[in-house]
N, C-alpha and C positions, 0 to 999 in steps of 0.2 A: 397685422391684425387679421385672423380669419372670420374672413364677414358670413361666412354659409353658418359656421358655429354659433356667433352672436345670431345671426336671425333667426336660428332653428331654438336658442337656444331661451329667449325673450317670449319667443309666442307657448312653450313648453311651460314656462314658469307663468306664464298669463292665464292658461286654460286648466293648469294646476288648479291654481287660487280658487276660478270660476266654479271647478270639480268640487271643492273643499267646501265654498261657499251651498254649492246646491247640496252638498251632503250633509252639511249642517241645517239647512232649511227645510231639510223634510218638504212637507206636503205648500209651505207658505212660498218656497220657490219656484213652482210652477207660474205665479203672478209674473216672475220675471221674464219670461220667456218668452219670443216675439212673436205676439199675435194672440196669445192668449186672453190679452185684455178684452178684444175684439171681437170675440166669442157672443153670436146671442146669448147663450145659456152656459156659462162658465162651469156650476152646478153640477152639468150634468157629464163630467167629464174626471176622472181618475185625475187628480193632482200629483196623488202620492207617486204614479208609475209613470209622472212626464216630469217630473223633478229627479226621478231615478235614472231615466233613457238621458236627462241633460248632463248626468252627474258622470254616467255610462262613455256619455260622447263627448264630454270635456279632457276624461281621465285617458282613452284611447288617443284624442289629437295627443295630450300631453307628452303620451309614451313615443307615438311615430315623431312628433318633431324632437324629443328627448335622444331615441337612439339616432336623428340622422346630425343632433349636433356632436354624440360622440364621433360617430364615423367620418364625418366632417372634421371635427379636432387632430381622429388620427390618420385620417385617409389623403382627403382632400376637401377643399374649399365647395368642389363642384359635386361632390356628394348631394348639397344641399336642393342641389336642381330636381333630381329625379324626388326626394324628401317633399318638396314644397308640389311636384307634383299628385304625388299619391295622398298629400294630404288636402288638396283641392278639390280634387275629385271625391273624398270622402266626405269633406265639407258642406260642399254644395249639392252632394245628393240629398242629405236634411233642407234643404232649402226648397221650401213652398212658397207660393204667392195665394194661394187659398188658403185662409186658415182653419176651414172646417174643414177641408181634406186633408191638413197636417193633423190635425189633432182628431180625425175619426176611429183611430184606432185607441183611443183614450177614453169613449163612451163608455159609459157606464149601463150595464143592460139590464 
């Protein structure tokens, strides 16, 4: 069994869904998104363009762990190592612990 395949290839089809999901949500899928609830003023912030950036960066993981379970399929198993790391560090760049500094580029002016 190639395990780099199966794990590249479970989180590809997981962050699909999530893409599809906020594409079909429009402007009501920004609610979903962590930290937005938390927002003094929710209001005052573009929904419609942080449910677009989630749909943007669901669909981009999707594609990097997509092509590293093919090249994993036909290459090798350890393909998946340097995969899992460029999509970590892509990851976790979106990652704030502030929520009004994650979503200040979202103001509405």
């Amino acid at each position: 069994m190639n395990v780099g395949f199966m794990a590249c290839i479970v989180l590809s089809v997981l962050f699909l869904i999530i893409g599809i999901f906020f594409s079909l949500s429009k402007e009501k899928g920004a609610k979903y998104v962590s930290g937005f609830n938390t927002l003094n003023h929710p209001e005052k912030y573009d929904k419609a363009s942080i449910s677009l950036d989630m749909r943007n960066q669901c669909f981009t993981h999707a594609l990097i762990l997509f092509l590293g379970a093919i090249l994993s399929y036909f290459i090798s198993d350890y393909i998946a190592i340097p995969i899992y790391i460029i999509w970590g560090i892509l990851f976790f760049k979106s990652v704030h612990f502030d929520a009004e500094k994650a979503f200040e580029k979202y103001l509405i002016k």
